[in-house]
N, C-alpha and C positions, 0 to 999 in steps of 0.2 A: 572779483579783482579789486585789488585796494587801489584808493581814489588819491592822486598826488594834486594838490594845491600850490604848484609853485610854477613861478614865470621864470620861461628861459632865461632873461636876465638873473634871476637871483642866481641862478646854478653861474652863468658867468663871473659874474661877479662879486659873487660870494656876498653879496650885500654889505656890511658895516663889521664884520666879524672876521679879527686876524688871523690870516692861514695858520695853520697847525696848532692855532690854542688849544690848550690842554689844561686851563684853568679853573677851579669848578665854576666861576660865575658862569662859564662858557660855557658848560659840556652841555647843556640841553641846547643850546644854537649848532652846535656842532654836532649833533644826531640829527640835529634838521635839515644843516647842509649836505649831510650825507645821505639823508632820504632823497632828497633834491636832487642829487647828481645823479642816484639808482632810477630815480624815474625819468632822468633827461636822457640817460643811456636807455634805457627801454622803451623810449619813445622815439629812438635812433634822431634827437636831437645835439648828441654828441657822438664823436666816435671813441674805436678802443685808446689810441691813447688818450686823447683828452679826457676819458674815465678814468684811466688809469693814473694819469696827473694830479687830476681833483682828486679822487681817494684818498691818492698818498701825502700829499701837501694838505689835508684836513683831518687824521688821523692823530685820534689823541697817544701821548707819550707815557699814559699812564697802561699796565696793562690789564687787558678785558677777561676781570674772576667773573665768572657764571657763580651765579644762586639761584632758590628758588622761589623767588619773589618772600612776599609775607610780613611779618614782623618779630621781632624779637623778643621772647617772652621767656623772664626771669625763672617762671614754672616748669619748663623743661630741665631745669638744673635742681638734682637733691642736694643736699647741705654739704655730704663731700665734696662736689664738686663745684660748690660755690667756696667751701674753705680754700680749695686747688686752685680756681682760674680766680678769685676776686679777694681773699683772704680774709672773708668775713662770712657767717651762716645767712644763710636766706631772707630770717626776719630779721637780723641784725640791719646788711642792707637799706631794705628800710626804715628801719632806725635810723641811719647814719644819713640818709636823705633826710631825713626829716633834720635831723640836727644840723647837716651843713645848710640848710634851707636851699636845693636844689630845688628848683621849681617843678612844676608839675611835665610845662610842655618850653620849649626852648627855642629860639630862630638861629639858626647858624650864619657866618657873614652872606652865603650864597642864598639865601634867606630859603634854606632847606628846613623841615620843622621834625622836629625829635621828640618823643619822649626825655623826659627827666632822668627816670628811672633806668633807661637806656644809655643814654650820656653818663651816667655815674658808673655803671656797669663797664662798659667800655673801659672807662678812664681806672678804674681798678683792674682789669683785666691786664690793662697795658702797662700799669706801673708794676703789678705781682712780676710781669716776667717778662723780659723784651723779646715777644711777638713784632712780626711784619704784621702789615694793614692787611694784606693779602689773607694771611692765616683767620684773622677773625670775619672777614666777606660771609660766610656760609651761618656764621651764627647770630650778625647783623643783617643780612639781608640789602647792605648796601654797599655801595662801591666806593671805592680807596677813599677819594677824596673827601666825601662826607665825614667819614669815621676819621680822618686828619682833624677835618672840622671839631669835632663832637670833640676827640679828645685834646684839641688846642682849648677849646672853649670851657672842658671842666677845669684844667690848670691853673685857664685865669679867673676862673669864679671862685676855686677855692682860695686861691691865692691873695683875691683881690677881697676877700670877704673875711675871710681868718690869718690874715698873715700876723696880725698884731699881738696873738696868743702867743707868737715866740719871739717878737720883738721886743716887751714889755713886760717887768715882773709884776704890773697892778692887774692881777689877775685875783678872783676870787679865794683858788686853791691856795696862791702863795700869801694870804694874809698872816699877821705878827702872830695871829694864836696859832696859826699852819704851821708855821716855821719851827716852832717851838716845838711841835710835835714832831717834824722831822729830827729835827738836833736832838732830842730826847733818844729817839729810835734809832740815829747813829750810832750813840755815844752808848745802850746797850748792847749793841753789838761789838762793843768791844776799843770805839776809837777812842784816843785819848783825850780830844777835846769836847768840850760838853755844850758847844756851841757852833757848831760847824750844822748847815742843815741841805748844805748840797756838796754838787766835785763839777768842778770845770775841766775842761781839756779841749785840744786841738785836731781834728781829724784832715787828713788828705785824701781827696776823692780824685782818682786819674779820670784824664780827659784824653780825648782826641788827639795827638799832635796838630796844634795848631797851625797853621800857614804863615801868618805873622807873630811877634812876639813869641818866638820858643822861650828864649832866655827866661823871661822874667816868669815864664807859666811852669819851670821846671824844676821840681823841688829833686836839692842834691843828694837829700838823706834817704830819703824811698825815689830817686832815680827812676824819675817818671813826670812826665809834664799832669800838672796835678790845678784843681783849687783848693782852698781851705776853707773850713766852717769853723769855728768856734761855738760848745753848747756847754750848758749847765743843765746838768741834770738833779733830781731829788729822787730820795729814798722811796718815793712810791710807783717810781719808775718811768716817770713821767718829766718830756724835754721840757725845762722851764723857758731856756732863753735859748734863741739859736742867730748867731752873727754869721755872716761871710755870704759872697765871698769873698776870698783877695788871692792875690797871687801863687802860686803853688813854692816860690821860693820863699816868702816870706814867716819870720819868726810867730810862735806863739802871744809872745808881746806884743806884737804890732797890731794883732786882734785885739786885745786885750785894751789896747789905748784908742785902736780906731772904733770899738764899739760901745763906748760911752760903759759900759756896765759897772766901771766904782762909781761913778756918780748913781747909777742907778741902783745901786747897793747902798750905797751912803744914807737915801732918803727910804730905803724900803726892808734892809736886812735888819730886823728886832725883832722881841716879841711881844708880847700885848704889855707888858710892863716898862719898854724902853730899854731893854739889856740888849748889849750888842750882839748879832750873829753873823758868821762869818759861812763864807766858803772855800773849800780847799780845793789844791793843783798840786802838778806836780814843780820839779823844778823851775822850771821857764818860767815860773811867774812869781812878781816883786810880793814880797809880803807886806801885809797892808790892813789893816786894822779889818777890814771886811773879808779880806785875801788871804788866806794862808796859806803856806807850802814845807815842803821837809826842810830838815836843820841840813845845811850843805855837807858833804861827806867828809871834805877836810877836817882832820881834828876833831873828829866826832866822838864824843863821849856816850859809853855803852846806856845809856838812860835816854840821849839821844835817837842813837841808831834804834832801838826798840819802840820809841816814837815814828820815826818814819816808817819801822815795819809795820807797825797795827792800823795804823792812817789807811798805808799802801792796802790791804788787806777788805779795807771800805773804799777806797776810791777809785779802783777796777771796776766797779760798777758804772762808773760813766763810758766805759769802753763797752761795755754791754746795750746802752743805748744806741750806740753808734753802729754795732752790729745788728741791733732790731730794726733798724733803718732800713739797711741793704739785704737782709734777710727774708724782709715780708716785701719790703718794693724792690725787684732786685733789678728795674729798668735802670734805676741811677746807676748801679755796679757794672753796667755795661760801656764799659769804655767806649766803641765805636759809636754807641748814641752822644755822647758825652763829648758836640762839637761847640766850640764857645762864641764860634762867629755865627751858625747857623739854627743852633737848639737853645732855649733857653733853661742852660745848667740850673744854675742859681733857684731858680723858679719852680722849676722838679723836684730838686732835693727838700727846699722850704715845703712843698706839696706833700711830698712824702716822708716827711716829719710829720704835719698836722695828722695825714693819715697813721701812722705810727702811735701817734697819743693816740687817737680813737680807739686804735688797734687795744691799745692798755688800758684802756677804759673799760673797756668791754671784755676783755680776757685775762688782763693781767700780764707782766712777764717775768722773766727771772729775777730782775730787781725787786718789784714789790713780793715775789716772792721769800727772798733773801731776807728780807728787813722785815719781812711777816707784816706787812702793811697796806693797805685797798688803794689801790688808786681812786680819780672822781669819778662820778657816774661819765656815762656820755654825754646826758642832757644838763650835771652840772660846769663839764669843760667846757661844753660850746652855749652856754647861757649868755 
């Protein structure tokens, strides 16, 4: 017969722990409360309703997945099915632990302890494709709350650890002799200018309908309450600089001036000799000794127009990064996820960039294919 350790008072009064908590610090006081009132009911110290009171007013909100106790273990999964749920092969994995310096073992706020290894997993499993917590219980081994935990907590570690990779072009890769090599490898494929060594552009990612501020979250031209990101991409296929967010109604410009990047072009786009290099957009953006963009349509003279054609022709590739985003992580493409009071947009998407470059690191994608050019290794982006 199992031995219950608990005084009538506690089952009354539930001791220090609020009715119906259902938050993880709690849930292990709240399986205790509920031991407590099964044993005060079976020791006919309570009666049926008063059991059936207590139950109901201590019953957690989250709902109760069965598993089979255990742990979670990466070796149950061959390489297809680590490309399918995590979009990376088995040994890559870890590798890319190893590179983001995901630690070995982890404490969650509920001071619950994790594998690394597990926490990474998870947190790929759930950006490849927006899965409920529920769906992944049986492959984790743990309950909702935790696996919330695990995957808040890789968010902010990558975030908090690599966000600067796409804040800041003094990065390794984009050095003056790099750049050089990108603009060379443009302007073979055909663009007209022999100095251009990236393309910038403005993407809209929809969100939730808001609660407050529709207006200003509502872009009129894809007619959808939206934010905006501004990136700069290069020829090897890989996101140099990534801004936003801002309002879903707001202009390509506005990115453009709110995120500092001519000043940070000013002192960073050359090449190891001091000759200027520039990057291209499309219309939306002023031309600017670092900036450039098509000759306007008005009055376009045909040596013109054949310039914005051959340009255009190279700088659909930055609309190719934007797709490899929501492609490999396609949590962000989920609008219903995508609430701005409750979910940290902004912080996802910057996430699932960083992963995206890894992604290209390691496999490549149709840009540096195009351009017939390597990306960096894995261990020289995140160096």
């Amino acid at each position: 017969m199992r031995t219950y350790n608990y005084r009538v008072a506690d089952v009354i009064t539930l001791g220090n722990i609020p009715l119906g908590s259902s938050s993880p610090s709690n849930m292990a006081n709240l399986h205790r409360v509920q031991d407590a009132v099964m044993a005060a009911y079976a020791f006919d110290v309570i009666d049926d309703v008063e059991f059936i009171l207590l139950m109901d007013i201590n019953t957690s909100n989250n709902l109760d997945f069965q598993h089979d106790g255990g742990h979670f273990e990466l070796d149950d999964f061959n390489d297809d099915e680590c490309r399918s749920y995590f979009r990376f092969k088995k040994d890559d994995i870890f590798r890319l632990k190893h590179a983001l310096g995901v630690p070995d073992r982890i404490t969650l706020p509920n001071r619950s302890r994790m594998d690394g290894l597990e926490a990474l997993c998870l947190g790929l499993q759930r950006y490849a494709y927006p899965c409920r917590y529920g769906d992944l219980v049986k492959d984790y081994r743990r309950p909702v709350p935790q696996l919330c935990l695990a995957f808040n907590w890789v968010t902010n570690f990558i975030f908090d650890a690599h966000k600067h990779r796409l804040t800041t072009l003094e990065q390794h890769w984009l050095a003056p002799q790099q750049l050089r090599i990108y603009a060379d490898v443009i302007h073979q494929k055909g663009a007209p200018l022999n100095n251009c060594w990236g393309f910038i552009d403005g993407t809209v990612r929809p969100i939730c309908r808001p609660g407050e501020h529709q207006r200003v979250a509502y872009n009129g031209h894809k007619r959808v309450h939206s934010l905006k990101y501004q990136s700069v991409t290069s020829p090897n296929g890989m996101i140099a600089n990534l801004y936003g967010p801002v309002e879903g109604r707001r202009h390509d410009a506005y990115l453009l001036r709110e995120s500092g990047l001519l000043t940070m072009l000013e002192g960073g786009s050359h090449d190891a000799e001091g000759n200027l290099l520039c990057i291209y957009g499309d219309p939306a953006y002023p031309v600017r000794p670092q900036l450039q963009a098509p000759f306007p349509t008005a009055n376009i003279t045909p040596e013109q127009a054949a310039f914005n054609r051959a340009m255009s022709k190279v700088r659909i590739t930055v609309e190719w990064s934007f797709g490899d985003v929501i492609n490999f992580f396609k949590y962000t493409d989920f609008k219903k996820s995508q609430k701005i009071l409750l979910s940290s947009c902004a912080k996802m998407y910057m996430v699932s960039a960083i992963l995206t470059n890894a992604h290209t690191c390691i496999y490549g994608n149709n840009t540096s294919s195009y351009f017939e050019l390597q990306p960096p290794s894995l261990d020289e982006y995140f160096q």
